[in-house]
N, C-alpha and C positions, 0 to 999 in steps of 0.2 A: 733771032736772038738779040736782045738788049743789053749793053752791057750799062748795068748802073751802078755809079759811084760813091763810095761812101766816104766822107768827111766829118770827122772825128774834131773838134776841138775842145780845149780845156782850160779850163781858170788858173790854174796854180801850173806854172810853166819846169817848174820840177819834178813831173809827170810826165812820163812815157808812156804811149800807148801802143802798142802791136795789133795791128788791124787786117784782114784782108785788103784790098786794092778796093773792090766792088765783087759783085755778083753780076750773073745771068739772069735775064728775064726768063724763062721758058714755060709753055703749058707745060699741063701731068701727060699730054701724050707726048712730048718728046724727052722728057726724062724716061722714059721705060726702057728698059736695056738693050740693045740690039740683040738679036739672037745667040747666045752663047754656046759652049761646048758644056758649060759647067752648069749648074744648080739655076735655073731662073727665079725659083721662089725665095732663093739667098741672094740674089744678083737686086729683084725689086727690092727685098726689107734694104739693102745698100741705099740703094737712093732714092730713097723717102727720105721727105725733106725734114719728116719728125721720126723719133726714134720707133720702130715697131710694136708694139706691145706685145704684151705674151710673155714670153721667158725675158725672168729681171735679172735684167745684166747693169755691170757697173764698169766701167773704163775709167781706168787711168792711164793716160800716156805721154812720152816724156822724151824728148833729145837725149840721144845718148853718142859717145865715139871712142873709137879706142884706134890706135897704132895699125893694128891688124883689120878690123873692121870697117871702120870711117863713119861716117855720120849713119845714125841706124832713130826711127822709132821704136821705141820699146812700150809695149803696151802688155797691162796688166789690166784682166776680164775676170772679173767675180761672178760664177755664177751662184745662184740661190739654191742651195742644197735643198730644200723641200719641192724644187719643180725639178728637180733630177728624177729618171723615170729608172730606178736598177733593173734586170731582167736574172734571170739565174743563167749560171755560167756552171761547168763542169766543176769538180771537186768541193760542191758548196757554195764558189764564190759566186759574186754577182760584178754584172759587166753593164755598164753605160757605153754611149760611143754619141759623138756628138759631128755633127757636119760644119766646119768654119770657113769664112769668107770674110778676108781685110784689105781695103784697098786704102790707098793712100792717093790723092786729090790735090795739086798745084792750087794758086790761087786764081787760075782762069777753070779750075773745076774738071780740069783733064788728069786723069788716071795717072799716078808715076812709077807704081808698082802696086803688085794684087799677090793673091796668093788667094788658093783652096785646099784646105787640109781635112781631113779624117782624121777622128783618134778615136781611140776604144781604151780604156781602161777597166781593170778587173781588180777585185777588192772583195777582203774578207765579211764577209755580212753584217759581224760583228762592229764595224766602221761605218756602218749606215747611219746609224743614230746620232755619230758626229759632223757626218758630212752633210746633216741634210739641216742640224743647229748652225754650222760652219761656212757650209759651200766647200766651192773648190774656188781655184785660181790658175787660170789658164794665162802664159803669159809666153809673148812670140817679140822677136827683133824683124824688121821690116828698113832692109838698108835705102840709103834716101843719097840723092848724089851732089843735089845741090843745097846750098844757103834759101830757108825762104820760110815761108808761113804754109802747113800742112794740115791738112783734113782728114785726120782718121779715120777712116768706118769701119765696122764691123761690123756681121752676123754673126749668129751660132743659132743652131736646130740640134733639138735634142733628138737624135735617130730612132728613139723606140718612143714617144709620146708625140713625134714631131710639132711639138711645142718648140717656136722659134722667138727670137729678139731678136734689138739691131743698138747699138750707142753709137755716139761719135764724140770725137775731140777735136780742135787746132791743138796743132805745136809747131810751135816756133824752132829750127833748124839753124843752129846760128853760122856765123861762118867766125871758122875759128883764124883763119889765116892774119884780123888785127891783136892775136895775142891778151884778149880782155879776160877777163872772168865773166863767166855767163851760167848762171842757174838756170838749169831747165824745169823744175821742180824737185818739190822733199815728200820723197815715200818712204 
């Protein structure tokens, strides 16, 4: 592995920029996941180095902390209500259920927390025709322990159409301990 560095400069010195360090050189055969307990086909769309195609998903994600919590990414996943696959469920309703995987990435591209979650929702039929003009909005906090620059990634796999996607973000993690004001972004 290579580690190469990046160097950023700029004309107007009252500009800040927030950068990774560098990257890794790696081939595609050593990004492929080690052998997992969980989902492989959610583990590859992670680290691919461009987004998956298939199911369009949209990230945003954003520094958050609070008292009780401490530094957390909060991400919000839009998916496209017309690649929603509903199935019929008991009493009428209809049920989706979707397979998710978000891992969060230091700036040397190591893992600082992951998470696999299931969800199934269930909804009146009548709410199709909105949710599929609308989407839905799936959105997860993922606590982060230090100050630094973060890589978000996702998947999601839709369970009944197994129609999958992936996005990713940086965010910036500030460290709040010099007392500044620090926007993470406006949603």
């Amino acid at each position: 592995k290579n580690f190469n560095k990046i160097d950023i400069r700029l004309k107007r010195p009252e500009l800040k920029v927030s950068s990774r360090a560098g990257f890794l050189g790696v081939t595609t055969e050593s990004t492929k996941p080690k052998k997992r307990t969980g989902d492989s086909e959610l583990y590859e769309a992670i680290v691919a180095p461009l987004p998956r195609a298939g199911m369009n998903l949209r990230l945003t994600a954003f520094f958050g902390n609070t008292a009780a919590a401490g530094n957390f990414v909060r991400s919000l996943i839009h998916l496209d209500g017309s690649e929603i696959t509903f199935v019929d469920d008991a009493n009428g309703m209809k049920k989706a259920s979707f397979d998710v995987v978000a891992v969060t990435m230091n700036e040397k591209n190591e893992v600082v927390d992951e998470f696999t979650r299931a969800h199934t929702i269930k909804i009146d039929s009548a709410a199709i025709p909105l949710i599929s003009r609308h989407g839905l909005i799936y959105s997860t906090d993922v606590p982060v322990k230090k100050a630094g620059m973060y890589n978000f990634r996702v998947a999601v796999r839709d369970a009944n159409s197994r129609l999958l996607g992936s996005a990713s973000q940086m965010v910036q993690v500030a460290d709040l301990k010099n007392q500044k004001l620090f926007l993470s972004g406006l949603t």
